[in-house]
mmCIF file as gemmi writes it, N, C-alpha and C atoms, coordinates in Angstrom:
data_model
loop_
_atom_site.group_PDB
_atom_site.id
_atom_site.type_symbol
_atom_site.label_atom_id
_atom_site.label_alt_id
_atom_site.label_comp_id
_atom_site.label_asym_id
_atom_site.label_entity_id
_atom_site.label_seq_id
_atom_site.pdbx_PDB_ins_code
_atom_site.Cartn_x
_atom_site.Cartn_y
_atom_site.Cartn_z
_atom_site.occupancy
_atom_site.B_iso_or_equiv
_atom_site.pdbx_formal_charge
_atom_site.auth_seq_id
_atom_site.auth_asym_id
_atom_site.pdbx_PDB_model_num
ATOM 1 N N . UNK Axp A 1 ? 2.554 -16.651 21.496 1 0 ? 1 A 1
ATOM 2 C CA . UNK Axp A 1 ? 1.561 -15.839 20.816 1 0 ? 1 A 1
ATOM 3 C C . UNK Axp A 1 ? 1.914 -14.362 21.001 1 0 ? 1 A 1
ATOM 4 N N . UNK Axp A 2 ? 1.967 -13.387 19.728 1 0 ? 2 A 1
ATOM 5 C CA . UNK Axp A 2 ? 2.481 -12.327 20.025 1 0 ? 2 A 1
ATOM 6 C C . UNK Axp A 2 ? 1.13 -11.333 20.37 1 0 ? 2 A 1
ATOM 7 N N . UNK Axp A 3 ? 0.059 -12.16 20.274 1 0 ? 3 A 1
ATOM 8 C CA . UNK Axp A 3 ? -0.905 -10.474 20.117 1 0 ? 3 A 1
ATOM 9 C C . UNK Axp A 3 ? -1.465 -10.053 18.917 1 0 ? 3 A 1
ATOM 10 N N . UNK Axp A 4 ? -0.926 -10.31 17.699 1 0 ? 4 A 1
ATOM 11 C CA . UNK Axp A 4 ? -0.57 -9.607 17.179 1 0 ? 4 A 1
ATOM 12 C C . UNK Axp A 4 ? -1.862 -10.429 15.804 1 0 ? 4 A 1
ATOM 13 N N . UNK Axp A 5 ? -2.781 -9.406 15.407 1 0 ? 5 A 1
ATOM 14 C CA . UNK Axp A 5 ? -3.713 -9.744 14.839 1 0 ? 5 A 1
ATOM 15 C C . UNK Axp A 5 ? -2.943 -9.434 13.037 1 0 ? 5 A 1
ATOM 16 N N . UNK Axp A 6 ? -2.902 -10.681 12.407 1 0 ? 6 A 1
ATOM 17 C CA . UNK Axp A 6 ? -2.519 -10.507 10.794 1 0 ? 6 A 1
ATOM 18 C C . UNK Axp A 6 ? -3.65 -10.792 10.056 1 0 ? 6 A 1
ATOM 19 N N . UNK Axp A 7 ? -4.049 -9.432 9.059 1 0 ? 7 A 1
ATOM 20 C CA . UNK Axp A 7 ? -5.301 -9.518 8.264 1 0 ? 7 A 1
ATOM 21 C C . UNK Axp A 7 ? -4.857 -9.527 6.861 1 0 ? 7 A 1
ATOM 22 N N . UNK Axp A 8 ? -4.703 -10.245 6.321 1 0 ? 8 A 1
ATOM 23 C CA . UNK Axp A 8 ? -4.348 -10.179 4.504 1 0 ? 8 A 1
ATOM 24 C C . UNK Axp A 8 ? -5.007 -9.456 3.489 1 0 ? 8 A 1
ATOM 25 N N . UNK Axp A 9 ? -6.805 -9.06 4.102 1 0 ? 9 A 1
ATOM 26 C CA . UNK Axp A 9 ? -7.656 -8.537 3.078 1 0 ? 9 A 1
ATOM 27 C C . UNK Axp A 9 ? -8.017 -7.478 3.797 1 0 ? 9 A 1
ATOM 28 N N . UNK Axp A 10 ? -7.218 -6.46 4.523 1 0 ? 10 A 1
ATOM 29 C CA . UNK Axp A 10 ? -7.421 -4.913 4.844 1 0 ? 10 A 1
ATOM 30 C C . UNK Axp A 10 ? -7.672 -4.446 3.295 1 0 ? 10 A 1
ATOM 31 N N . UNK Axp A 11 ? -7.334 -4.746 2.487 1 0 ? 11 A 1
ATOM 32 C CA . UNK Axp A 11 ? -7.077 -3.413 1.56 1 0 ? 11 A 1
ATOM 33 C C . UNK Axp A 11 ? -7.905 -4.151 0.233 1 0 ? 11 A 1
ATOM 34 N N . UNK Axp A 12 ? -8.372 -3.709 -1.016 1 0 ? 12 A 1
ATOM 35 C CA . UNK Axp A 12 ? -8.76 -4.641 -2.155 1 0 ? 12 A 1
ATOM 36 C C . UNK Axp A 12 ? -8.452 -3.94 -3.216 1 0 ? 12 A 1
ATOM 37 N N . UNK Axp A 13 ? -8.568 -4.1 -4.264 1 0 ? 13 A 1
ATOM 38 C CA . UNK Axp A 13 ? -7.973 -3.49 -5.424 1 0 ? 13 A 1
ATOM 39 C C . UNK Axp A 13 ? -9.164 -3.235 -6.16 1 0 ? 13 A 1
ATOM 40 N N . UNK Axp A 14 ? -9.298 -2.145 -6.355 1 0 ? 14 A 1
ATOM 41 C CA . UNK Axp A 14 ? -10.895 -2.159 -6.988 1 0 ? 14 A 1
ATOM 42 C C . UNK Axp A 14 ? -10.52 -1.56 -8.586 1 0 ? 14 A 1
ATOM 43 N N . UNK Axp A 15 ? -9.625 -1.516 -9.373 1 0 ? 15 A 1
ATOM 44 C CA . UNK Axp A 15 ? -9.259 -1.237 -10.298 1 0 ? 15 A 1
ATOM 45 C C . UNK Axp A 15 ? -7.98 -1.955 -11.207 1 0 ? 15 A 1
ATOM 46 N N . UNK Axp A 16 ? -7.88 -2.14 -12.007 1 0 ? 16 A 1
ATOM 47 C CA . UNK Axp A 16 ? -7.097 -3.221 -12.765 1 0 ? 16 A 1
ATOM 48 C C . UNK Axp A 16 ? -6.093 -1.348 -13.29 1 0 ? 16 A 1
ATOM 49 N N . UNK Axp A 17 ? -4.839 -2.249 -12.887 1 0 ? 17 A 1
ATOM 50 C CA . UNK Axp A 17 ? -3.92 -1.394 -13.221 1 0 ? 17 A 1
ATOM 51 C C . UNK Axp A 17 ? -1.986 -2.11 -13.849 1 0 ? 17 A 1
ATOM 52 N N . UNK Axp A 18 ? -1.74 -1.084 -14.86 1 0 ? 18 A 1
ATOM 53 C CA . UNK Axp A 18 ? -0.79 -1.646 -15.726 1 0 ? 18 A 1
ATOM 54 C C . UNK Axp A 18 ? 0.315 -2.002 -14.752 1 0 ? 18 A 1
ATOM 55 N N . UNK Axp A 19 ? 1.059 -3.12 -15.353 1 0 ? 19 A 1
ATOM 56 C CA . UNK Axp A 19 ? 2.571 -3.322 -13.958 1 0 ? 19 A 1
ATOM 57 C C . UNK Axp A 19 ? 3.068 -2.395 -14.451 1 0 ? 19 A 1
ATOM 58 N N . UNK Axp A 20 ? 3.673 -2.111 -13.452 1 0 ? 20 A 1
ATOM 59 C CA . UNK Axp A 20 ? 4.357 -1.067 -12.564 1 0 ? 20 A 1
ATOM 60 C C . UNK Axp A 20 ? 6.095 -0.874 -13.319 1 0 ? 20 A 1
ATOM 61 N N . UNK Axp A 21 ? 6.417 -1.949 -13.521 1 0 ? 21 A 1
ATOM 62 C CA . UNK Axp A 21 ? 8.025 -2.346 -14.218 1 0 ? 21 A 1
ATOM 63 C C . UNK Axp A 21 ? 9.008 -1.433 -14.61 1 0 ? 21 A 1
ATOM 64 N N . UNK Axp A 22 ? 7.98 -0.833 -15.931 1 0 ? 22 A 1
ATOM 65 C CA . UNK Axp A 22 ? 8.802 -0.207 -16.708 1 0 ? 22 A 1
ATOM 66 C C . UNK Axp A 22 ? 8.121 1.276 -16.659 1 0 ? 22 A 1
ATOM 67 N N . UNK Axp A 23 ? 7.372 1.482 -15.571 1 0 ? 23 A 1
ATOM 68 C CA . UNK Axp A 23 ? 6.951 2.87 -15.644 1 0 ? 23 A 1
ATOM 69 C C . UNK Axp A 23 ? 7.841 4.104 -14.901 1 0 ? 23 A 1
ATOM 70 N N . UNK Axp A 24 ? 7.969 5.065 -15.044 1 0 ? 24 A 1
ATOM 71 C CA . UNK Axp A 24 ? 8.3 6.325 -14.456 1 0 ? 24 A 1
ATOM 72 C C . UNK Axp A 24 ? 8.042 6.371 -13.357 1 0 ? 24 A 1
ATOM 73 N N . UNK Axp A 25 ? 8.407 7.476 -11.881 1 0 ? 25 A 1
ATOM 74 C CA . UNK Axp A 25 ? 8.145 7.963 -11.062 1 0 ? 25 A 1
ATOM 75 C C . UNK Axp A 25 ? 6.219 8.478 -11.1 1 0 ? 25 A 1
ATOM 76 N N . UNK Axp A 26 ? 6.464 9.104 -11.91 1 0 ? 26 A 1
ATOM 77 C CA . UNK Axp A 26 ? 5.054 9.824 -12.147 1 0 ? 26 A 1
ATOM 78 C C . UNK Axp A 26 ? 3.733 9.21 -12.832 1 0 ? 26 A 1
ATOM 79 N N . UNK Axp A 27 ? 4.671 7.931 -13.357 1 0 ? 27 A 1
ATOM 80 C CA . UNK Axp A 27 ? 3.34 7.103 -14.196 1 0 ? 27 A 1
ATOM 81 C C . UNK Axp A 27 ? 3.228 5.518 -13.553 1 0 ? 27 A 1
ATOM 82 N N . UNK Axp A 28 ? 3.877 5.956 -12.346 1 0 ? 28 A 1
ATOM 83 C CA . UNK Axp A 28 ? 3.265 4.892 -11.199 1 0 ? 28 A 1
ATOM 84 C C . UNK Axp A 28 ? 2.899 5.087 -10.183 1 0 ? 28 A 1
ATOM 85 N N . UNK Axp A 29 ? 2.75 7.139 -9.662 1 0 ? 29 A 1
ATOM 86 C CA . UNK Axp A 29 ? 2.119 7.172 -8.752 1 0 ? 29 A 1
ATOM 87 C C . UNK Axp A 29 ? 0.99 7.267 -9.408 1 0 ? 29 A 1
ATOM 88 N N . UNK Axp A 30 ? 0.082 7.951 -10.78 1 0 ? 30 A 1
ATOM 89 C CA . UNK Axp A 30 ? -0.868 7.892 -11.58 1 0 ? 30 A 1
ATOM 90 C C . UNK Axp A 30 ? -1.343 6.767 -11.796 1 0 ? 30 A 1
ATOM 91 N N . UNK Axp A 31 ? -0.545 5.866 -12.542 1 0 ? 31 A 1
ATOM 92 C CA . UNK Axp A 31 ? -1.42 4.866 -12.03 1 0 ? 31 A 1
ATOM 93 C C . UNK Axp A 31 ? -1.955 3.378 -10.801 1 0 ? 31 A 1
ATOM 94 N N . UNK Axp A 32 ? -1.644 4.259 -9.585 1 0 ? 32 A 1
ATOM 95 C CA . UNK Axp A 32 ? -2.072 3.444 -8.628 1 0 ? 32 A 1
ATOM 96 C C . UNK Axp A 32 ? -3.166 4.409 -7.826 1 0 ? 32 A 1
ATOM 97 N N . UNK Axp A 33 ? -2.592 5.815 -8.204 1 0 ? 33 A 1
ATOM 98 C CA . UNK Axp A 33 ? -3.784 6.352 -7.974 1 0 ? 33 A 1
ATOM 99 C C . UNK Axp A 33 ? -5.247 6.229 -7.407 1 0 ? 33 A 1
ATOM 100 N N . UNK Axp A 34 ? -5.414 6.232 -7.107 1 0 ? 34 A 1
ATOM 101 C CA . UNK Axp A 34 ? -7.257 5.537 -6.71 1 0 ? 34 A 1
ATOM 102 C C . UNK Axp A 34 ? -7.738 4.214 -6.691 1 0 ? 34 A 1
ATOM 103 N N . UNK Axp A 35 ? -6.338 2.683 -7.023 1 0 ? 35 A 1
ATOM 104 C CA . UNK Axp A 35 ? -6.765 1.712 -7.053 1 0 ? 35 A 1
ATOM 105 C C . UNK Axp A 35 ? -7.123 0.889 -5.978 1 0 ? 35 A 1
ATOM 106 N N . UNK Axp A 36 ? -7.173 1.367 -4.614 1 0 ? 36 A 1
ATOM 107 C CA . UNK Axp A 36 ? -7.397 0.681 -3.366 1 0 ? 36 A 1
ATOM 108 C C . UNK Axp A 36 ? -8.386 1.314 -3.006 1 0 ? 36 A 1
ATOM 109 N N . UNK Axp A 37 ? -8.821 0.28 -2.188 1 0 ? 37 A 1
ATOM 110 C CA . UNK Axp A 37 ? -10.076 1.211 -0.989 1 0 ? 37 A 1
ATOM 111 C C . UNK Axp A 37 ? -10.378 -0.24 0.081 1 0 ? 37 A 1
ATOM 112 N N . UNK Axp A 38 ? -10.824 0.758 1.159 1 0 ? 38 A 1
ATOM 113 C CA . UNK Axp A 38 ? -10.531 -0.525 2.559 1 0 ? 38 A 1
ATOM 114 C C . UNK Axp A 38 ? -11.815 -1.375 2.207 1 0 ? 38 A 1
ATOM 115 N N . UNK Axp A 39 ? -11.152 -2.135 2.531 1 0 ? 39 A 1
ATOM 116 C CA . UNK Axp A 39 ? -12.079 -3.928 2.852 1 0 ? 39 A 1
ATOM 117 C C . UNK Axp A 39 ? -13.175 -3.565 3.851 1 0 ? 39 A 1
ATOM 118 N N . UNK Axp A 40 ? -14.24 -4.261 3.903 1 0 ? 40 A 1
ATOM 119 C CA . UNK Axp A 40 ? -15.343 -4.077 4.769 1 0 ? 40 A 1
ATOM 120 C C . UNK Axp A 40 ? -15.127 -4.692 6.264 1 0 ? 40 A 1
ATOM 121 N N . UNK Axp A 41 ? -13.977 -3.842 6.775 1 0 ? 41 A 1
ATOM 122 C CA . UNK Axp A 41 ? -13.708 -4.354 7.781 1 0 ? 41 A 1
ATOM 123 C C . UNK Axp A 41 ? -13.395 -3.017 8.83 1 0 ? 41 A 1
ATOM 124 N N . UNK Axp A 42 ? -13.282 -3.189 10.325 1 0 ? 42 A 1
ATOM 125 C CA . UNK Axp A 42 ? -13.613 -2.106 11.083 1 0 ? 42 A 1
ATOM 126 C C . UNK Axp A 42 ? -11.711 -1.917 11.425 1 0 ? 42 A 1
ATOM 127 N N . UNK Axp A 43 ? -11.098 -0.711 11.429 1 0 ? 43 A 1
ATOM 128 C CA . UNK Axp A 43 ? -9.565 -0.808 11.423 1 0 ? 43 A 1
ATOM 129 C C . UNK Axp A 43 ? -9.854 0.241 12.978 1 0 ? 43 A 1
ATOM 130 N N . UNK Axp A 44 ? -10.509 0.954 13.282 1 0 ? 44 A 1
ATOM 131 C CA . UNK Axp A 44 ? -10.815 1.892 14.206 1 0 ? 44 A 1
ATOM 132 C C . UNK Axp A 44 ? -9.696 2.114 15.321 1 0 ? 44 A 1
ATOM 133 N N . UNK Axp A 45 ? -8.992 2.919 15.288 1 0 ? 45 A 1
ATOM 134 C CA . UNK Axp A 45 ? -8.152 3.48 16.383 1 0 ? 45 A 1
ATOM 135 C C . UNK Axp A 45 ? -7.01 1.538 16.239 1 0 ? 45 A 1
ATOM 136 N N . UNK Axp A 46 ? -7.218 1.464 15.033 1 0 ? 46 A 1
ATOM 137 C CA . UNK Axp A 46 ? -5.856 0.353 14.858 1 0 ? 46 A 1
ATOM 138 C C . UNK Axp A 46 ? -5.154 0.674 14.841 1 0 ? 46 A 1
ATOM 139 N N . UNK Axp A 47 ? -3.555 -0.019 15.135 1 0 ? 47 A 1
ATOM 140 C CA . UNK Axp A 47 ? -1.68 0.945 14.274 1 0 ? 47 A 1
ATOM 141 C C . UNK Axp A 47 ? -2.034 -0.608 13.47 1 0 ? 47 A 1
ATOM 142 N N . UNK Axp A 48 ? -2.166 -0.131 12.162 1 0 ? 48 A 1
ATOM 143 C CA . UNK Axp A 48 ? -1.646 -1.213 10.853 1 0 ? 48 A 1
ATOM 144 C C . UNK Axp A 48 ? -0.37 -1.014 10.64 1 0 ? 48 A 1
ATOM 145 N N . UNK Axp A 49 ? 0.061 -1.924 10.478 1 0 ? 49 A 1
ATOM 146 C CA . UNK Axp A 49 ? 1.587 -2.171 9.689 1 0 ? 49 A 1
ATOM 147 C C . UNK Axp A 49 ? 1.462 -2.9 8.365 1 0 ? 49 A 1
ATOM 148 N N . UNK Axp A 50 ? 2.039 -2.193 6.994 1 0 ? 50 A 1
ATOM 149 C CA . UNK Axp A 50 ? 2.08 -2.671 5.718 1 0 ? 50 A 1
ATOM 150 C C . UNK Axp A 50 ? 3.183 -3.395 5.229 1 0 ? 50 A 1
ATOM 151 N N . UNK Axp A 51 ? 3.221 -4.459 4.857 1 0 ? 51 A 1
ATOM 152 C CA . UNK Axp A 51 ? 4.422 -5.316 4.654 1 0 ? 51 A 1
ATOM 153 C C . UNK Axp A 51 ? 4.737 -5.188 3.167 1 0 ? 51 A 1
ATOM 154 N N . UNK Axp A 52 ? 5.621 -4.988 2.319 1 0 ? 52 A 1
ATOM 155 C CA . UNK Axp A 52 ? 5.784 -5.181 1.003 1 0 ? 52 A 1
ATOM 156 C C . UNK Axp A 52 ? 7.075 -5.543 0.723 1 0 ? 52 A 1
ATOM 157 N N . UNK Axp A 53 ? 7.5 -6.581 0.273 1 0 ? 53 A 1
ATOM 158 C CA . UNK Axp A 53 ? 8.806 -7.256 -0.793 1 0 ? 53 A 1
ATOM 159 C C . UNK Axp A 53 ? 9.564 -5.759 -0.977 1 0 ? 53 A 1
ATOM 160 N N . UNK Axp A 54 ? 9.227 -5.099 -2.009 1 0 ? 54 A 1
ATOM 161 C CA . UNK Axp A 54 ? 10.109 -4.101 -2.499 1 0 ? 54 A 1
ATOM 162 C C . UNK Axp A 54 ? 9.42 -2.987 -2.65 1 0 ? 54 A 1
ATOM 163 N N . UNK Axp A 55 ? 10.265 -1.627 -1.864 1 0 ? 55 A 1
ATOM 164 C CA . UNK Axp A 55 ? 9.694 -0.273 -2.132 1 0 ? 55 A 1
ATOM 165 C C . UNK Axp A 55 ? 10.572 0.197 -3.127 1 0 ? 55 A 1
ATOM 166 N N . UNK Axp A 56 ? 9.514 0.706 -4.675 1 0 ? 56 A 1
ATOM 167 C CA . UNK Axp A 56 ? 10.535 1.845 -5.612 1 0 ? 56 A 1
ATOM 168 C C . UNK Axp A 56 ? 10.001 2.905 -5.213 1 0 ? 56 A 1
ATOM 169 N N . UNK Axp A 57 ? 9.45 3.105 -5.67 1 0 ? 57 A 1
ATOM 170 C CA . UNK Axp A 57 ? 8.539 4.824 -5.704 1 0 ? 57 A 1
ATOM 171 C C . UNK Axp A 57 ? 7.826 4.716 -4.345 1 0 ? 57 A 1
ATOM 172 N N . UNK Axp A 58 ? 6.99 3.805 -3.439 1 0 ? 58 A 1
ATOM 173 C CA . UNK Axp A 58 ? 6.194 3.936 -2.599 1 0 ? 58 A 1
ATOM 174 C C . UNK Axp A 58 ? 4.531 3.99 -3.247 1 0 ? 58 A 1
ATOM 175 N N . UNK Axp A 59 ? 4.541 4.215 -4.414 1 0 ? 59 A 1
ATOM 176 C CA . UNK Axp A 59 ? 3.213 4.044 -5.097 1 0 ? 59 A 1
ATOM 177 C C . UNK Axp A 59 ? 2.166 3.407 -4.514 1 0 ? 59 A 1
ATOM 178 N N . UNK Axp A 60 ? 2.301 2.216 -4.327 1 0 ? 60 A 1
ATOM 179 C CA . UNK Axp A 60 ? 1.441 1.075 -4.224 1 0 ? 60 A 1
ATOM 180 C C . UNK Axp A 60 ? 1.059 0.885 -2.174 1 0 ? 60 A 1
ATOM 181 N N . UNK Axp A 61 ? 2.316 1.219 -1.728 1 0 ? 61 A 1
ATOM 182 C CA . UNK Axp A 61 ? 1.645 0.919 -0.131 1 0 ? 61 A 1
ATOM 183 C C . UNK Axp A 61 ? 1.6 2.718 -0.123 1 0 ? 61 A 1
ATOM 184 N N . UNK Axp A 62 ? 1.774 3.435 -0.595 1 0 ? 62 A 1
ATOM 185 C CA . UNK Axp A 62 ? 0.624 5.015 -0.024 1 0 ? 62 A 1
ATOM 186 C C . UNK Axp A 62 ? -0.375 4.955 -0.149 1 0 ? 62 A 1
ATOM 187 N N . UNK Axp A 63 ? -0.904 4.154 -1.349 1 0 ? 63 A 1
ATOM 188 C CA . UNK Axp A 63 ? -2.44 4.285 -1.674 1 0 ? 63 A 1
ATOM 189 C C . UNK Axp A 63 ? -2.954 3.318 -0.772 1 0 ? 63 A 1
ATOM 190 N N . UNK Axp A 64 ? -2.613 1.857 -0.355 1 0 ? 64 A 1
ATOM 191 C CA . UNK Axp A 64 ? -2.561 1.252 0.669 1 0 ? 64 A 1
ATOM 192 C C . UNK Axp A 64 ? -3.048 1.893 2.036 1 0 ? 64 A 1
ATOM 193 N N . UNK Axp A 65 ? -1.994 2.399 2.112 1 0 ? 65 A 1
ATOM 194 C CA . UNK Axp A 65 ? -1.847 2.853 3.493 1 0 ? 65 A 1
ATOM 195 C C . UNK Axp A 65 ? -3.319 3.999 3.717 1 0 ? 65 A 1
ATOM 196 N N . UNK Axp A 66 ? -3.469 4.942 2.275 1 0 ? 66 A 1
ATOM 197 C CA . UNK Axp A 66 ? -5.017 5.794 2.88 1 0 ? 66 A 1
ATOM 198 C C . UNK Axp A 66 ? -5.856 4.839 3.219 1 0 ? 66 A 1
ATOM 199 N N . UNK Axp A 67 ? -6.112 3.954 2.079 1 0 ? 67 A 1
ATOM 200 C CA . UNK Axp A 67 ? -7.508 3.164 2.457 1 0 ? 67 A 1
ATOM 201 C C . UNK Axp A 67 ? -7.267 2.328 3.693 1 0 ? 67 A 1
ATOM 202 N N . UNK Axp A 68 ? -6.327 2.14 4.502 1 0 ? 68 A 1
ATOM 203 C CA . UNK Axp A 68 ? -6.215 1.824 5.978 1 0 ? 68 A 1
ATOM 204 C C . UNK Axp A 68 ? -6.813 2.732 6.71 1 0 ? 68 A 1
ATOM 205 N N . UNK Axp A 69 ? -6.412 4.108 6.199 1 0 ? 69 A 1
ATOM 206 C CA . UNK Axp A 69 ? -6.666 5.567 6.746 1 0 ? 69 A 1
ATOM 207 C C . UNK Axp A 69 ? -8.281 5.677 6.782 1 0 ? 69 A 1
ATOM 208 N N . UNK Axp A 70 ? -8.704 5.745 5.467 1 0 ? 70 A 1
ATOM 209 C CA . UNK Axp A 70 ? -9.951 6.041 5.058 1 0 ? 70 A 1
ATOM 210 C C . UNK Axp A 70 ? -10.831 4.738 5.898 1 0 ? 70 A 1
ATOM 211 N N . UNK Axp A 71 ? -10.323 3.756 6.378 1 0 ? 71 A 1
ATOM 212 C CA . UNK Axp A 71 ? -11.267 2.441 6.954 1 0 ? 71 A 1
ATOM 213 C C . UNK Axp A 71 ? -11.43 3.177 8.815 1 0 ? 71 A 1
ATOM 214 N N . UNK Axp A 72 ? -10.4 4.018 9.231 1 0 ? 72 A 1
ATOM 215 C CA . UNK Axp A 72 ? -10.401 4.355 10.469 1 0 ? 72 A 1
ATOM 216 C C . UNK Axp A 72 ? -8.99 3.955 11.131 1 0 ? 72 A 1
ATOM 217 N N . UNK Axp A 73 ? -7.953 3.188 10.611 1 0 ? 73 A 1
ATOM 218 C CA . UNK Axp A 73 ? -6.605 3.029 11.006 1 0 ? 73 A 1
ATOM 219 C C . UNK Axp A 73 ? -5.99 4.097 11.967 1 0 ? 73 A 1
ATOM 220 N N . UNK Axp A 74 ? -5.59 4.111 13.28 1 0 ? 74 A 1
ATOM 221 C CA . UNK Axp A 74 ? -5.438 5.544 13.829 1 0 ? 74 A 1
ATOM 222 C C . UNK Axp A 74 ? -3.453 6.084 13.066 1 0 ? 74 A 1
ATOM 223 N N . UNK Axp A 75 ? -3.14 4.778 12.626 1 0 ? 75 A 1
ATOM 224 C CA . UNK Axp A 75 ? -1.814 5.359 12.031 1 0 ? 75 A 1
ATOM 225 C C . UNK Axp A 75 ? -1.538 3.736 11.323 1 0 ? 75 A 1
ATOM 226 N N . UNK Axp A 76 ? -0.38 4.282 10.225 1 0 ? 76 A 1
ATOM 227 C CA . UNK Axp A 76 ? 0.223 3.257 9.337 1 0 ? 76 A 1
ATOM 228 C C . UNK Axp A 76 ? 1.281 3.408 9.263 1 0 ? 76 A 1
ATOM 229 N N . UNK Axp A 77 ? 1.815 1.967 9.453 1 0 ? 77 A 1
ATOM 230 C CA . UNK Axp A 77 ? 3.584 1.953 9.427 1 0 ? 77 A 1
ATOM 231 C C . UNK Axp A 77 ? 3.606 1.345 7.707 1 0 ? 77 A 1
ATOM 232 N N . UNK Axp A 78 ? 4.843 1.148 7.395 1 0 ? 78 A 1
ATOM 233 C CA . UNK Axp A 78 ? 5.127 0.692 6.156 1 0 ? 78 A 1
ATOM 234 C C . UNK Axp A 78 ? 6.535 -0.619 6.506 1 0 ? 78 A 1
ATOM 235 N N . UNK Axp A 79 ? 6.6 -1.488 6.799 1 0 ? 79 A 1
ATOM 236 C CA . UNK Axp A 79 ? 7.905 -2.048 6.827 1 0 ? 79 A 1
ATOM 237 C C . UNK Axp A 79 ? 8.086 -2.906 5.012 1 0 ? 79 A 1
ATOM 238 N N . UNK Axp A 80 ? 9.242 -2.626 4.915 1 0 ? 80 A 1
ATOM 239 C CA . UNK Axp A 80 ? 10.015 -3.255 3.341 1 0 ? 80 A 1
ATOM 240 C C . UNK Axp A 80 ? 10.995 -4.158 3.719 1 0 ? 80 A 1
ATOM 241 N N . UNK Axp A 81 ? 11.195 -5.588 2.969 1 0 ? 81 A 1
ATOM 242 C CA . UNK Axp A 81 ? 12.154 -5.875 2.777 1 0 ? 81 A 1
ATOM 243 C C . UNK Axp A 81 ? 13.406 -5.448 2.187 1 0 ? 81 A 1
ATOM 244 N N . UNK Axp A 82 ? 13.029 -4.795 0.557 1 0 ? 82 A 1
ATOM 245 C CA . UNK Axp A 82 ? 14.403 -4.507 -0.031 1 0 ? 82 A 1
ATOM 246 C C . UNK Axp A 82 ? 13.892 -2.609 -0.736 1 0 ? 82 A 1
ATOM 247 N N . UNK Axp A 83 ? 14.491 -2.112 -0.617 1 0 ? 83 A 1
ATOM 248 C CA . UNK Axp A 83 ? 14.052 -0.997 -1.371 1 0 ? 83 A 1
ATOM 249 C C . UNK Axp A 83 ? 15.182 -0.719 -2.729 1 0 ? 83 A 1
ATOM 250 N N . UNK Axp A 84 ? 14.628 -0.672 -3.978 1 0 ? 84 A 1
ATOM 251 C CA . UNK Axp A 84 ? 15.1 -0.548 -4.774 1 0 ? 84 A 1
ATOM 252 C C . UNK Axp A 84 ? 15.852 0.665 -5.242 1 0 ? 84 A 1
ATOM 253 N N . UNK Axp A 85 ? 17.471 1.12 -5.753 1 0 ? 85 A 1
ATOM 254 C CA . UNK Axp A 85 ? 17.875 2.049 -5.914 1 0 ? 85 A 1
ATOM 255 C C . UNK Axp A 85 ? 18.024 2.684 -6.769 1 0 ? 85 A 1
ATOM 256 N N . UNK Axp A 86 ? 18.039 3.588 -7.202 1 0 ? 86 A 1
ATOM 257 C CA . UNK Axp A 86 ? 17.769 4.537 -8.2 1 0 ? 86 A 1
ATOM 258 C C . UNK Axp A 86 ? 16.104 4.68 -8.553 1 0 ? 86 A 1
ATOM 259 N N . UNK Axp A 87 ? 15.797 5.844 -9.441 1 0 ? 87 A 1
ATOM 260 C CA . UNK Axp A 87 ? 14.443 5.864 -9.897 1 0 ? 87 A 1
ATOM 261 C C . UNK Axp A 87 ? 13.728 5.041 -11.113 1 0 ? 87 A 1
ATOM 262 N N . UNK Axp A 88 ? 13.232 4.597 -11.225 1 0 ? 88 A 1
ATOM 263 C CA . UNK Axp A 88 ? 12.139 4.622 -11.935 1 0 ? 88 A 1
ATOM 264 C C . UNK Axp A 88 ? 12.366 5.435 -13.332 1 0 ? 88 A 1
ATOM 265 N N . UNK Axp A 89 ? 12.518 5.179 -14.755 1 0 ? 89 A 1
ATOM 266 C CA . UNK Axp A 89 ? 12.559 5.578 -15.535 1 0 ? 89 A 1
ATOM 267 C C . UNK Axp A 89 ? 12.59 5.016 -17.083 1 0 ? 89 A 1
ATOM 268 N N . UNK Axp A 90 ? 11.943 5.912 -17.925 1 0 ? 90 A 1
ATOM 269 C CA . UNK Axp A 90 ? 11.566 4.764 -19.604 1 0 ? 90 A 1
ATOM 270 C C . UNK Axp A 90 ? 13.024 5.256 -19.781 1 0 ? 90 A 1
């Protein structure tokens, strides 16, 4: 046993937002923009760690990562499997 408390529903999506695919740098930090906010759960003087498949832009676990912030998280890590190269572009 590591200790080690895994919560799947820290974060919720409170906004329906377009995939991400074929968008720009700028029209995927826009639209992830404001789509999270923390789960009704107490994170208080927690270290969360965010797990995600693939970082392009970081879009999706920054906004993540506030509403960890905004729940009371005392800090947020980000770990990625693959990070994708080059940018983002139509």
């Amino acid at each position: 046993d590591t200790g080690l408390m895994v919560l799947t529903r820290a974060v919720k999506r409170i906004r329906v937002t377009r995939t991400q695919a074929l968008l720009s740098r700028e029209e995927r930090l826009a639209n992830m923009r404001g789509a999270f906010a923390p789960a009704k759960m107490n994170l208080n003087d927690k270290r969360v760690v965010l797990v995600d498949d693939v970082l392009t832009t970081g879009a999706t676990t920054n906004e993540c990562a506030s509403a960890c912030l905004k729940a009371g998280a005392a800090a947020v890590c980000v770990w990625t499997l693959a990070r994708a190269l080059g940018s983002p572009s139509n």
